[in-house]
N, C-alpha and C positions, 0 to 999 in steps of 0.2 A: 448549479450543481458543482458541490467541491472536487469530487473523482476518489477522496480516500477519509480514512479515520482515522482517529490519534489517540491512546491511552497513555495514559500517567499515572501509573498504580492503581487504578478502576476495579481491573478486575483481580491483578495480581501486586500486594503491596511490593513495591522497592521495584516495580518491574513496567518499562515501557514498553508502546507498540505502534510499527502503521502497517496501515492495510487498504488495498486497491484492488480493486474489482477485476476478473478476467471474466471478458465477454463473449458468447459465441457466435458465431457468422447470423445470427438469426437475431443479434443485439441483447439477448439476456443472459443476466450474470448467472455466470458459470462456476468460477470455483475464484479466488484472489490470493494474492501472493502480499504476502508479511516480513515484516522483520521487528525481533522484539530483542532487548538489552537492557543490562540494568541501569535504573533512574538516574544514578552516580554520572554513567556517561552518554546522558539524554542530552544536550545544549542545544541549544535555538541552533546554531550553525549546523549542524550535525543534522536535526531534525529536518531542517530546508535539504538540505543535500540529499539526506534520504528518498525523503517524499519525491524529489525532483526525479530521483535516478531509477524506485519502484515505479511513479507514474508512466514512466519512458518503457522498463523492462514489462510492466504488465500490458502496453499499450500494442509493445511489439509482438507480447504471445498472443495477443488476442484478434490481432489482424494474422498470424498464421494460422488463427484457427479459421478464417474468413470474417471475419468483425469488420465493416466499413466503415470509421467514422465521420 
């Protein structure tokens, strides 16, 4: 299981996105936390960083909410 999604103009041309699940104490997906920006300043570097830094901040809301993983 990857933990998130990635678009590249999919749904909105010229326009990226990621997106990672928030869980609740009970393990199902609740609601998830995104960030989206235009394609122009998408780079692989940026995109890792990203991902890295929503997997972390949604792992932390979701263990407040009681989430165990």
């Amino acid at each position: 299981m990857q933990g998130f999604t990635i678009t590249r103009g999919e749904l909105t041309a010229g326009i990226g996105a990621i997106a990672t699940p928030i869980f609740s104490h009970q393990g199902e997906c609740i609601a998830s936390l995104s960030i989206s920006l235009p394609l122009s300043r998408f780079s692989d570097e940026k995109e890792q960083d990203m991902t890295e830094q929503l997997l972390q901040s949604a792992l932390r809301i979701s263990r407040q909410l009681g989430y165990d993983s």
